[in-house]
C-alpha positions in Angstrom: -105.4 -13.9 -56.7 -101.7 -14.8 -58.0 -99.1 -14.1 -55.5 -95.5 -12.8 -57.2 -92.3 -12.8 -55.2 -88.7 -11.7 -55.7 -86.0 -10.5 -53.4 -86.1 -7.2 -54.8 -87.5 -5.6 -58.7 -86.1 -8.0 -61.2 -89.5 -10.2 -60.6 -91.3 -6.8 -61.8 -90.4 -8.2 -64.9 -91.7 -11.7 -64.9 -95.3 -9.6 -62.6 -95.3 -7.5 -66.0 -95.1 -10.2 -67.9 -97.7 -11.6 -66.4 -100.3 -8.5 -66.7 -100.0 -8.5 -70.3 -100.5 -12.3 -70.7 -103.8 -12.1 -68.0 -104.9 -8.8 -67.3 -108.1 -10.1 -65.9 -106.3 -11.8 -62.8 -105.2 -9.6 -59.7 -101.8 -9.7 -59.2 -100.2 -9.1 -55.7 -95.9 -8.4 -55.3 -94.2 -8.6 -52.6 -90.4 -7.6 -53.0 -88.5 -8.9 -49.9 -86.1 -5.9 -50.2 -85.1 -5.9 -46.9 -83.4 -9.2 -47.2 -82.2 -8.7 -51.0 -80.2 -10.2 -52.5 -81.3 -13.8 -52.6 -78.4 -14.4 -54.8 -75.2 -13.9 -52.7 -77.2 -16.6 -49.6 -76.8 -19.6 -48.4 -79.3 -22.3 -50.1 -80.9 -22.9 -46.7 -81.1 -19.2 -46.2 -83.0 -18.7 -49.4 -85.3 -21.5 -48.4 -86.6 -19.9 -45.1 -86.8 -16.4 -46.5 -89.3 -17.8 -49.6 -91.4 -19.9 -46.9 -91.5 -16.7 -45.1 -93.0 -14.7 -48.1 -95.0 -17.4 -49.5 -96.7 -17.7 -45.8 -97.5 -14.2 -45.9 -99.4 -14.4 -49.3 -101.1 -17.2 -48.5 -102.4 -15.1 -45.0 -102.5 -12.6 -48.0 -105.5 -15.0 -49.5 -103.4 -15.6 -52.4 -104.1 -19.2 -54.6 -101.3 -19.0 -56.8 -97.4 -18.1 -56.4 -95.3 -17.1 -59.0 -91.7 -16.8 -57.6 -89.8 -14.9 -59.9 -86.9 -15.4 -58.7 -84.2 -17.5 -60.4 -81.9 -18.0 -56.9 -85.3 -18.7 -55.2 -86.6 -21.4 -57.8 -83.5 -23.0 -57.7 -83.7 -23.4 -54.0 -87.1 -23.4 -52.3 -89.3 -24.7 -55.6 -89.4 -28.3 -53.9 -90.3 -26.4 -50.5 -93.0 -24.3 -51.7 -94.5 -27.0 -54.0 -95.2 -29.1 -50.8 -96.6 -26.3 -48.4 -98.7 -24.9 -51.1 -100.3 -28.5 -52.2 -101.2 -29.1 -48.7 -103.4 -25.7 -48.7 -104.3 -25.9 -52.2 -102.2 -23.1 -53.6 -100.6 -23.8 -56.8 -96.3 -23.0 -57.0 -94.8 -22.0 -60.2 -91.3 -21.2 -60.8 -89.2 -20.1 -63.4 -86.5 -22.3 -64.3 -89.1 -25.2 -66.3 -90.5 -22.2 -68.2 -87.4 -20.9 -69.3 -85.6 -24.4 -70.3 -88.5 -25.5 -72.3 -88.1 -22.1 -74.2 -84.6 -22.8 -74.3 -84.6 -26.1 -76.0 -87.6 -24.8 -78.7 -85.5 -22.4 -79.9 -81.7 -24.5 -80.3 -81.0 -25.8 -83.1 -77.7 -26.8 -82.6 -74.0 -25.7 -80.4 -74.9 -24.7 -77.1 -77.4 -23.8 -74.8 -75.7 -20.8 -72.7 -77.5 -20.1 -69.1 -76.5 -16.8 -67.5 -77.3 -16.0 -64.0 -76.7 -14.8 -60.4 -74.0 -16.5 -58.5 -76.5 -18.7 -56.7 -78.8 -19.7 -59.8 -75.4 -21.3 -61.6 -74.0 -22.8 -58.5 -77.5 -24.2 -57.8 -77.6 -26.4 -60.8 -81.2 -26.4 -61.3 -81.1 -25.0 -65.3 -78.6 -27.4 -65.8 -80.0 -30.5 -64.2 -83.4 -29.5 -66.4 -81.3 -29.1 -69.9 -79.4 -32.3 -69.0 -82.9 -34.2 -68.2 -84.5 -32.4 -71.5 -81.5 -33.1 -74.0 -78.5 -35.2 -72.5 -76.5 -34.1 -75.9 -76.4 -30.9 -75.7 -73.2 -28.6 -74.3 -74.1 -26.6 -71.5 -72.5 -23.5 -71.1 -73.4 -21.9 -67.6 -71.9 -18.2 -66.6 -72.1 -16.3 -63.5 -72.6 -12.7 -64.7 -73.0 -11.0 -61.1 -72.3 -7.3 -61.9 -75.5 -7.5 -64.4 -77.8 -6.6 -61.4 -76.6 -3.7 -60.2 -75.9 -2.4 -63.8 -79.4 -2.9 -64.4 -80.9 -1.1 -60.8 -78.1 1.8 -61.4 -80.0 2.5 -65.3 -76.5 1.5 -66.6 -78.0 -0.9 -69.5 -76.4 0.7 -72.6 -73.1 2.0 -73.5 -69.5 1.3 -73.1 -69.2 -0.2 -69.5 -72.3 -2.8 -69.5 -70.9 -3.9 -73.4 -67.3 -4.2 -71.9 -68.4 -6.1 -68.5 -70.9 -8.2 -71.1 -68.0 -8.8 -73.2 -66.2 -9.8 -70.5 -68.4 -12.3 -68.7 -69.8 -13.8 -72.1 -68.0 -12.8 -75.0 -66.0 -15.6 -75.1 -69.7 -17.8 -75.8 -69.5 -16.0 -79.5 -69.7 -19.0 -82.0 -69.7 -21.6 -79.5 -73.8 -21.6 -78.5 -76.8 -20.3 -80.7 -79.4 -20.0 -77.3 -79.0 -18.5 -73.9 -81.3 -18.5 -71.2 -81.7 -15.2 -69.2 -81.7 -17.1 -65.6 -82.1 -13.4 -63.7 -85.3 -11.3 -64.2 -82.7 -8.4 -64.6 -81.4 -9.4 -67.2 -83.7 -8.7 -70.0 -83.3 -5.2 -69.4 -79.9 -5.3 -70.7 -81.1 -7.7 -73.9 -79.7 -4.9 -76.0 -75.9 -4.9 -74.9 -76.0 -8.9 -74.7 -77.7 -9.0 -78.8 -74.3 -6.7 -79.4 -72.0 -9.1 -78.2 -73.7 -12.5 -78.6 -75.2 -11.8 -82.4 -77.3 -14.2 -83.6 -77.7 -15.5 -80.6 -81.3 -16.3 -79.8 -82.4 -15.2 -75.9 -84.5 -16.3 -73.8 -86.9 -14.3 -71.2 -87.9 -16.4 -68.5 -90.5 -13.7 -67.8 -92.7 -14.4 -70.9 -91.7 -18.3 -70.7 -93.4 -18.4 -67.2 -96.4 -16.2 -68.0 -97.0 -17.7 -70.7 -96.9 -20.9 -68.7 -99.3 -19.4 -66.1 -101.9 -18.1 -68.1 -102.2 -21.6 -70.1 -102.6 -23.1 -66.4 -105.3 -20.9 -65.0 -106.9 -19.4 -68.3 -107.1 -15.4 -68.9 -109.5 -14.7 -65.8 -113.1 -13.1 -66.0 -112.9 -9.5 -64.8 -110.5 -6.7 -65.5 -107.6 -7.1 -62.9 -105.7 -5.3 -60.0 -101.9 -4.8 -59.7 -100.7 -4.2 -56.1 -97.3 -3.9 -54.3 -95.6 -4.8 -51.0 -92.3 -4.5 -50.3 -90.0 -5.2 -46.7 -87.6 -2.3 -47.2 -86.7 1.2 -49.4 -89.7 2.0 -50.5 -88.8 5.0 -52.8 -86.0 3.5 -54.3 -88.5 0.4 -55.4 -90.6 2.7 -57.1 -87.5 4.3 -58.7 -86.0 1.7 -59.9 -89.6 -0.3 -60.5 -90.5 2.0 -62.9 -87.3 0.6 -65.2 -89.3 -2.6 -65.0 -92.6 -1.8 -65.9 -92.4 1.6 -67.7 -94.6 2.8 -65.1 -93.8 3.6 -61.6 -95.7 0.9 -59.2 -98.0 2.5 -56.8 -99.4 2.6 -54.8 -96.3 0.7 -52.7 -97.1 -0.8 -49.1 -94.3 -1.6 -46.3 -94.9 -4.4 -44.8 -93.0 -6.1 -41.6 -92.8 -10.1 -42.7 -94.2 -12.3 -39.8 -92.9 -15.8 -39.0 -93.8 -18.3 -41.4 -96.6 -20.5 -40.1 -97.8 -23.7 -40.8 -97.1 -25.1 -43.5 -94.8 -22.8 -44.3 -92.5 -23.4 -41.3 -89.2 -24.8 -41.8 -89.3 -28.4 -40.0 -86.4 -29.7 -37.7 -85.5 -26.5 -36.1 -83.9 -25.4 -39.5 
């Protein structure tokens, strides 16, 4: 069983994603919505919360974990990668997925990374790209009002092109790739096309599925979707349904335990 995780829906996008790359693997998401976002917190803060989730899939009986998360990656991949090699669970996350995309798909300018507040001031996407290709510019924006846009059904018209304009339109002519480093932000690929033209955009979601399903295979028998959620559980399956084109049910609230070993922040942090 794969394990998916976000804070709250946008990882619906990369769970999708995933279903149509390996339908034959059960899929199991759990949006922490009681602690969304991940974005606006503290790096250590993000940390405990994803140890916390990732314990509770492994109780779960999960053997993979997909966080789909862009804030989360950014923060707890190092974390999670060593609690789940000590139990034999395998951590994927979605930055890797998304710059190797990124940097199959430039040709030349720059490489444009748009995210949550705490993806860009992370730095992970940008340590990657500067790894990957030392030469090329990196352009990396904060476009914070793109999630709510997104869970309100605002992702057309004149206000999401005018706040789009705003955060990015000054990236026309300057970068020919951009990396979409929130699993919103797809949803809103139309208004960003109509003011980055030409402008070739990358989905995380189908970077890192694609990257799953070449790690595990397509799986053997015809697989299960289920979701978990810590808070609001109508207004996931409202706004889920934006996601997936099919409201996600049956939903299951869940009360998240303390992490446990070894998924317990050491040191008393």
């Amino acid at each position: 069983m794969i394990g998916v995780f976000d804070s709250g829906v946008g990882g619906l996008t990369v769970l999708s994603a995933l279903h149509k790359a390996m339908p034959n693997h059960d899929l199991l998401y759990l949006g922490d919505t009681a602690r969304v976002p991940y974005g606006t917190r503290s790096p250590i803060t993000v940390v405990r919360y994803s140890l916390r989730v990732a314990s509770y899939l492994y109780e779960e009986g999960i053997r993979t974990l997909v966080i789909a998360c862009n804030t989360a990656t950014t923060h707890a991949l190092p974390a999670l990668q060593a609690a789940g090699d000590s139990v034999g669970v395998r951590v994927f996350g979605v930055i890797e997925p998304g710059v190797d995309a990124a940097l199959a798909a430039h040709i030349k300018g720059s490489i444009a990374i748009l995210g949550t507040e705490g993806t860009i001031l992370g730095g992970a996407y940008q340590e990657k790209l500067r790894t990957r290709a030392p030469t090329v510019p990196i352009e990396a924006v904060p476009c914070p009002l793109f999630v709510p846009l997104v869970e309100e059904g605002w992702t057309g018209g004149v206000v999401p092109t005018q706040i789009a304009e705003h955060y990015v339109g000054h990236l026309r002519g300057r970068i020919d790739t951009a990396i979409l480093g929130c699993t919103h932000y797809p949803a809103i690929e139309g208004v960003l096309r109509e003011v980055l033209p030409g402008v070739k955009l990358v989905d995380s979601a189908v970077s890192t599925a694609t990257a799953v399903r070449d790690a595990l295979g397509p799986g053997d028998e015809p697989g299960t979707l289920r979701f978990r959620v810590t808070d609001h559980v109508e207004r996931f399956q409202r706004v889920g349904e934006r996601f997936l084109g099919f409201p996600p049910d049956p939903v299951e609230w869940i009360d998240l335990p303390e992490a446990r070993e070894p998924f317990a922040l050491k040191n008393g942090q």
